[in-house]
N, C-alpha and C positions, 0 to 999 in steps of 0.2 A: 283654451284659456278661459280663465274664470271671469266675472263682470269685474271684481275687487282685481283682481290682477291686471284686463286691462284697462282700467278705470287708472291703476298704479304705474303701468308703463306709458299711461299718454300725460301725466302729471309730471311723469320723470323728463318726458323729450322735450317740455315744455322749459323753451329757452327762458323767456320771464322767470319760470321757477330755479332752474340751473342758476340762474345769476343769483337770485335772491337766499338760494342754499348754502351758494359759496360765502356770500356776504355776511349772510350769519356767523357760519364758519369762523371766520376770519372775525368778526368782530368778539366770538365768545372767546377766540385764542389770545386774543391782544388784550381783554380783560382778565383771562386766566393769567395770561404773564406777570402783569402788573399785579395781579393780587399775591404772588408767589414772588414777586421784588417786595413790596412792601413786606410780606410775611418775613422775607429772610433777612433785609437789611436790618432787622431789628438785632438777630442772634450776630452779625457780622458786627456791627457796632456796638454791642453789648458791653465792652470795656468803656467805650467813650458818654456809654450814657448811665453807668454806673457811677463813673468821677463828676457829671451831670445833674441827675435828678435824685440821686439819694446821698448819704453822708461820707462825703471821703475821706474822713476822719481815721476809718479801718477801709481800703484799698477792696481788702478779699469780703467782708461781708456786705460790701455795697454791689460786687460783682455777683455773686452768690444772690443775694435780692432781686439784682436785677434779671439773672437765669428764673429765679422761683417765681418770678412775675413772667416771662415767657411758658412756663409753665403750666401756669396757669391758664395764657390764653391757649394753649394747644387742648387744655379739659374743657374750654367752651366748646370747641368745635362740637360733641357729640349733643351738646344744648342747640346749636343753631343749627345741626340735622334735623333735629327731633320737630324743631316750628318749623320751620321752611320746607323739610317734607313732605310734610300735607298740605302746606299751602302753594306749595307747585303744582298739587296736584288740583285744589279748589281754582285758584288766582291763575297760572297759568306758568310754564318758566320764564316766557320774557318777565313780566312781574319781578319773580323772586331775581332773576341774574341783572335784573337793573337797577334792585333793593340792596341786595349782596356787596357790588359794585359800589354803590354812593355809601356805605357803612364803610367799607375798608376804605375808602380814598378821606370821610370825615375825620376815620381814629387816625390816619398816615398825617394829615396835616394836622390835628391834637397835637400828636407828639412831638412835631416839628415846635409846634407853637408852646408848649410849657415853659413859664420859667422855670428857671434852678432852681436845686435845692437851698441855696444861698438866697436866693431872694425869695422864696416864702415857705420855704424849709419843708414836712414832711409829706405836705400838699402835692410839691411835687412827686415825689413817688406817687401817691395816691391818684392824681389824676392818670399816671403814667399806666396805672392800672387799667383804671378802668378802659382808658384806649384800648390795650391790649384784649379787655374781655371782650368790647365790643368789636375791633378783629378777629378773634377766634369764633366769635358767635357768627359773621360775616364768613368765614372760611368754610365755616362748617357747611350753613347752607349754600355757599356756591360750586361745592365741591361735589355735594349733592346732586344740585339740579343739571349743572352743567354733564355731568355722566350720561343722566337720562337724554338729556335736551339734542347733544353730539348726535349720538345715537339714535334719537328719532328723525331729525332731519336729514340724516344720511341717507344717498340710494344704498337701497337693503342690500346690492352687489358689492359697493365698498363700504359698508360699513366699517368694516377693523379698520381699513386706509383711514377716513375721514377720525374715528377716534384715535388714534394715533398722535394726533393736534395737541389734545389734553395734557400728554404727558411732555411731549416735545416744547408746551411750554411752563409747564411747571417746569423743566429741568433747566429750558433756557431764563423763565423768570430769576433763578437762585443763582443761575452764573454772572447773570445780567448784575445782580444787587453785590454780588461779590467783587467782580470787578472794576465797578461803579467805584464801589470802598476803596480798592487798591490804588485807584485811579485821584481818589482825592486824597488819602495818605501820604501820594506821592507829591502834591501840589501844597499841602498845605500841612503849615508844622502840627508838631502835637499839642502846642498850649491853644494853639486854635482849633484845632478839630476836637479838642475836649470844648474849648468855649462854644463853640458856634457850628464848625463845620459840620458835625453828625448830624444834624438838621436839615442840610440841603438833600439828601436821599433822601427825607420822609415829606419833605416839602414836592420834591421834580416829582416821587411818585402819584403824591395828591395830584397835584398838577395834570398831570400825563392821563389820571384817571377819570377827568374828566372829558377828553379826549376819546375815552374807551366808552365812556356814560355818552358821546354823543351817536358814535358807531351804534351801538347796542339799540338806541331806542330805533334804529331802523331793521331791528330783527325781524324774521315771518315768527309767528308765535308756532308751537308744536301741532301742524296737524292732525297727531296720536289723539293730543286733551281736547283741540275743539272742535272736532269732529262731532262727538256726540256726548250725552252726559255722562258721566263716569269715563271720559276719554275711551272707551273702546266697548264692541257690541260682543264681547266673550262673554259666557258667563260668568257669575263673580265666582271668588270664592268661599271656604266657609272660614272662620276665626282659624281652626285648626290648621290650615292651609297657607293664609299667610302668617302664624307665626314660624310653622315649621319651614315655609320661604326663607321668613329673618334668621331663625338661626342655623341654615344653611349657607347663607349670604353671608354669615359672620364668620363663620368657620373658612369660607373661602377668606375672606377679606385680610383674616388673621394669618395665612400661610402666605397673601400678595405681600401686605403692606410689610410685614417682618421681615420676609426675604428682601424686599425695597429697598428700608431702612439699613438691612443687615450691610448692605454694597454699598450705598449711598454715601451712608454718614458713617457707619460704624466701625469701617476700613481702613481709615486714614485715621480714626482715632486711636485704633489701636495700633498700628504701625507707629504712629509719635509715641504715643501714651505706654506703652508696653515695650515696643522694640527699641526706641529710643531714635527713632527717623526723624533726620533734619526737618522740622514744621515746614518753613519753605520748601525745601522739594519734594515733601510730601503732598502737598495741597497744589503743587503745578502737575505732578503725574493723576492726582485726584480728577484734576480739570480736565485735562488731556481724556481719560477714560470715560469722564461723564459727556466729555463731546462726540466720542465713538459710540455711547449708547444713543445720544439723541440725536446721531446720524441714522443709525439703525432702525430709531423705531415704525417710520414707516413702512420699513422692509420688513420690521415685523406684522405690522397691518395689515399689510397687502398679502401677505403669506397666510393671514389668519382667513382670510376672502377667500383664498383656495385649498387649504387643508382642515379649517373649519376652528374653532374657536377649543373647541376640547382640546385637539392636540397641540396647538402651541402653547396651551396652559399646560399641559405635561410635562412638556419639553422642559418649561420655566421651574415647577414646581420637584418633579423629579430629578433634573439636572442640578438644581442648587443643592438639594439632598442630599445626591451622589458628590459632589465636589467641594462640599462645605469643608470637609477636614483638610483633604489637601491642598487647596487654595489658601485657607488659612495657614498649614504651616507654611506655604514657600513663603508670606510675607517676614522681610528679616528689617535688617537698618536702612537695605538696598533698597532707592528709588525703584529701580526698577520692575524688584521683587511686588511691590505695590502698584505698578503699571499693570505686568499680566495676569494677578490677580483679581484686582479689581476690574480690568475693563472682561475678562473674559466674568466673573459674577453680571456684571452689569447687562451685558449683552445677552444673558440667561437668564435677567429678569426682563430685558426689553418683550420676552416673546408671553409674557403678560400684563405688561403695564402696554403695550403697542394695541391690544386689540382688549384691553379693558373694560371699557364705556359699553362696547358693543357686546362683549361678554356676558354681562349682568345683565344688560339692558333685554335679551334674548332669553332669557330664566325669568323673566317678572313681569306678569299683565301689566299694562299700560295704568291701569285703575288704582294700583300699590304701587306703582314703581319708585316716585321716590318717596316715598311714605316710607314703604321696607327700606330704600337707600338710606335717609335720614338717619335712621335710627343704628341698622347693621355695620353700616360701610363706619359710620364714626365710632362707633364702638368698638369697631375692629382695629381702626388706627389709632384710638386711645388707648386699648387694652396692652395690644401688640409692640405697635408703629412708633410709640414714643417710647416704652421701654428699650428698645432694643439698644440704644448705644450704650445705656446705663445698664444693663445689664453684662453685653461683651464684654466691655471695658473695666467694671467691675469683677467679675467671673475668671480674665485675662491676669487682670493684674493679683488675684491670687495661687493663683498657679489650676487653677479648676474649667480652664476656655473648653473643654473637653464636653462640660455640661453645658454649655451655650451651645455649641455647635447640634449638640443632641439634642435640645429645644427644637432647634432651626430643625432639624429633620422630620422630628413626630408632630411639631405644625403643619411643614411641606404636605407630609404622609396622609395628616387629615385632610388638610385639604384636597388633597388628589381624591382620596375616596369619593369626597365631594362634587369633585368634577366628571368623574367618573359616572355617575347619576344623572350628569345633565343629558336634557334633549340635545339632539342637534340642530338647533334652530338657524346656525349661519342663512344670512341671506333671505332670512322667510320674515314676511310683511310683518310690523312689529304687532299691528292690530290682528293677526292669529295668531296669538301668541296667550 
């Protein structure tokens, strides 16, 4: 055994550090969550703050406005990778994920707090904007750092387990703000949740996130970054190096997050949107499948620990390839038909969203990491990850789904090639790396 190795397994047994790992843990998941509640409860109540903050005068183009203003904050994100990924790597990640955090919980009560557009008319929009950029600019780099951050505090043996967190709550954050919605819909009429009620989600989120801002400030920082300068003693690389990193990173990112999106959101849009499925039992079989994947995903973690990071990203990326046609046709009007499709998509993308964090984190010196994150990882979910419901659904609805599906494949396909290339780095100290 090497000095750096046991120097690494006497830091691991070290009960103080064990708690203080978990702690983190757990405080980055509870601000992940709520950042992915605020994010969603915005597209959830999109009707109620369309009749709100812009002119209800036309119904459909104040709804429409208020989409193009979510929109827009989703093209911030690849802005708030780009600053926040060098400055996680100068400032440190507790820094940026306690920065990230108090941005999203200031624009979630903003929006709470605007008046209407009735009381000072176009303002409202306007300010509604900017909240949202400065959410999206907050997403971007939390989404960022926190990849790295998982990932370096993890014992190197469960890595995939411990990143696994990330995505279990991003998925539980959107169900949390959905259901939230559902939950005061049912309490309160509609002349009031257009008056006032859309508010209390953006308000309990602020709220709540302060809560998560006090957890966070007791985080360990990354012992990757302050270990030494330039966070790690490898040597650098050259420019050519890490751009050819980034656009390797991107090309992976664009076959994750597409495939993602493609199960996520884009499945239950088109089953309503095209087949003509009842909205309600479309969106309760929705739930139902997205709760079987974020049951799953630390069985994909933990899977990833022992068969190694390459092949569960195969599984994910070759398996959506292989079943994207047929999944697609079984969906018809039938809930059901939308149950086994989507959850069995879902669960073949859980075995690369479960070991994620640790994935990329294992391909990139500690020195770039999220500098290259910043910039690849959001560009890949902007290029890809937001297209993708707008394009099924469009594609679908003219009788052409055939070329959607063929996308999804020769993105998969690049990216596999992609991953095919990687080391196999599972399990090895992130600082030889």
């Amino acid at each position: 055994m090497t000095i750096v190795e046991r120097n690494t397994a006497q830091a691991e047994a070290s009960p103080e550090r064990s708690r203080l790992q978990r702690k983190s843990l757990f405080a980055t998941g509870v601000g992940n969550l709520l950042e992915w509640f605020d994010w969603t409860i915005y597209t959830v109540a999109s009707v109620y703050i369309a009749g709100s903050l812009f002119n209800s005068g036309n119904p459909m183009s104040a709804l429409l406005s208020t989409l193009a203003v979510f929109a827009v904050g989703f093209l911030m994100r690849p802005i708030g990778g780009l600053v926040f990924g060098p400055l996680a790597d100068k400032l440190g990640r507790r820094a940026v994920l306690l920065t990230t955090m108090f941005l999203m919980a200031a624009a979630s009560l903003g929006i709470a707090l605007i008046p209407s557009y009735a009381a000072i008319g176009s303002w409202a929009s306007l300010l509604l904007l900017l909240a949202r950029l400065v959410q999206g600019f907050a997403h971007g780099g939390e989404a960022t750092t926190s990849y790295a951050y998982i990932a370096e505090i993890a014992p190197p043996k469960r890595r995939g387990l411990w990143s696994s967190t990330v995505f279990i709550a991003v998925g539980s954050g959107s169900l949390l703000a959905t259901f939230f919605m559902a939950m005061l819909t049912g309490l309160i009429s509609k002349p009031e949740m257009m008056e006032w009620g859309w508010r209390i989600p953006f308000a309990a989120g602020a709220l709540l996130a302060v809560a998560a801002l006090w957890l966070r400030r007791g985080m360990m920082e990354s012992e990757h970054v302050a270990s030494a300068p330039g966070g790690t003693a490898v040597a650098p690389w050259s420019k050519k190096q890490v751009v050819a990193a980034g656009v390797k990173l991107f090309l992976y990112e664009a076959g994750s997050t597409l495939t993602y999106y493609t199960w996520v959101t884009s499945a239950a849009i088109y089953a309503i949107g095209v087949k003509g499925m009842d909205p309600g039992q479309a969106f309760t079989v929705s739930v139902i499948a997205q709760l079987a994947y974020i049951a799953f995903l630390p069985v994909s973690g933990w899977i990833s620990d022992h068969w190694g990071r390459k092949a569960t990203t195969l599984i994910s990326l070759l398996g959506i390839a292989a079943t994207v046609f047929p999944l697609w046709a079984l969906m018809s009007s039938e809930p059901w038909t939308l149950l086994v499709a989507q959850t069995a998509g879902l669960l073949l993308v859980a075995f690369i969203t479960g070991s994620k964090p640790a994935a990329i984190s294992e391909q990139i010196p500690t020195r770039y990491r999220t500098r290259i994150f910043g910039i690849s990882i959001s560009l890949g979910v902007a290029v890809c990850g937001g297209t993708a419901s707008y394009l099924s659904t469009w594609l679908y609805s003219i009788g052409s789904g055939w070329i959607f599906n063929v996308y999804v494949i020769a993105i998969a396909a690049i990216s596999s090639v992609v991953v095919l290339k990687w080391k196999n780095n599972t399990g090895v100290p992130l600082d030889q790396i």
